[in-house]
C-alpha positions as CSV (number, residue, x, y, z in Angstrom):
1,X,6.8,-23.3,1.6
2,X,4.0,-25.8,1.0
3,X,5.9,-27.2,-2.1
4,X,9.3,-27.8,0.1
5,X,8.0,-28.1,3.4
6,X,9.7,-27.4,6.7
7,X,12.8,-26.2,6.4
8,X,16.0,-26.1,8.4
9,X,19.4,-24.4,7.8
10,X,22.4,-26.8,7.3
11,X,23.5,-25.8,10.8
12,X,20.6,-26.1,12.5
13,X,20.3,-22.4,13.7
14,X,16.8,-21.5,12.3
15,X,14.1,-24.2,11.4
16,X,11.4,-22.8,8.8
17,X,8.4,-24.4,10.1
18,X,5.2,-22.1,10.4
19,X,2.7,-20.3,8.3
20,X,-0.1,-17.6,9.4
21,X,-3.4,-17.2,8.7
22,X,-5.5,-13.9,8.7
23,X,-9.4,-14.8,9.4
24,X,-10.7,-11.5,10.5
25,X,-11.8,-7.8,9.7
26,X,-11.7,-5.3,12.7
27,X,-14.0,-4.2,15.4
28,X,-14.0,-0.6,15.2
29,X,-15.5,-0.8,12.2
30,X,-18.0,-3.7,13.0
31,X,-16.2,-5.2,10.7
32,X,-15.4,-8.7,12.8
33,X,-17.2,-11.8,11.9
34,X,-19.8,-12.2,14.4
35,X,-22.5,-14.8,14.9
36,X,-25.2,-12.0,16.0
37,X,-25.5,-8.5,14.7
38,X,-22.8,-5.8,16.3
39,X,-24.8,-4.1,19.0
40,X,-24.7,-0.6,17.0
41,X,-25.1,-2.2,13.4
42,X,-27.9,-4.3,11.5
43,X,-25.1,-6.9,10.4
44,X,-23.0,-9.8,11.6
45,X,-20.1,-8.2,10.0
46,X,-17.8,-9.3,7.3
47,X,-15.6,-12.4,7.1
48,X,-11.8,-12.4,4.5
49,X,-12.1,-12.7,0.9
50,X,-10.6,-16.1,1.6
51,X,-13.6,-18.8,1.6
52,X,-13.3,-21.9,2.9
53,X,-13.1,-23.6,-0.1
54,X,-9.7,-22.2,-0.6
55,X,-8.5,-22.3,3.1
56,X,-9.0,-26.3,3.5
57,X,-6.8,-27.3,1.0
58,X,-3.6,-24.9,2.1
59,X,-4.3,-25.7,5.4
60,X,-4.4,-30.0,5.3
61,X,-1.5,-29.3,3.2
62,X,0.6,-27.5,5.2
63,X,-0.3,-29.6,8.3
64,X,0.4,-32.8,6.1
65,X,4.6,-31.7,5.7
66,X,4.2,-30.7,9.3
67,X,3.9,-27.1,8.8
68,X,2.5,-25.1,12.2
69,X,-0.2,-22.9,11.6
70,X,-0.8,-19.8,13.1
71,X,-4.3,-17.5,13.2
72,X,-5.5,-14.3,13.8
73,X,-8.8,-14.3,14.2
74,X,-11.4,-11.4,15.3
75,X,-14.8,-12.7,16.0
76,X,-16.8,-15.6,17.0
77,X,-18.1,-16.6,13.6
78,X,-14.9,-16.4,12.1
79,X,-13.3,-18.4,15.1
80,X,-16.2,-21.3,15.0
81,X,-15.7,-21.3,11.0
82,X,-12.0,-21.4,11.1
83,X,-12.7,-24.5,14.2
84,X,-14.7,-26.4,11.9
């Protein structure tokens, strides 16, 4: 999609146009990317095997051919790294 860009069927009916990102682990297993340790573990949790280093350039690609782009984010370090 990021080669071609949005996309839209000859009639109209169903417009291509979105991508999602995944920037999250899980809470159950204090897994979530958190600024301060989870309150049961010594950690701040984990953060996707996706850095940021790869993320920007997909991401101010896809919003240069007007491609929406979607999260799912658990955590408040992953959301405030994903922000900035």
């Amino acid at each position: 999609m990021l080669e071609r860009g949005r996309e839209t069927t000859a009639d109209n009916m169903f417009d291509w146009r979105g991508i999602k990102v995944y920037v999250y682990s899980t809470l159950g297993s204090r897994g979530a990317a958190r600024l301060e340790n989870h309150a049961d573990a010594d950690h701040q949790g984990f953060m996707n095997r996706t850095t940021e280093e790869e993320l920007g350039p997909i991401l101010r690609e896809a919003l240069r051919k007007g491609i929406q782009i979607e999260t799912h984010i658990i955590g408040d370090r992953a959301l405030r790294t994903f922000l900035d």
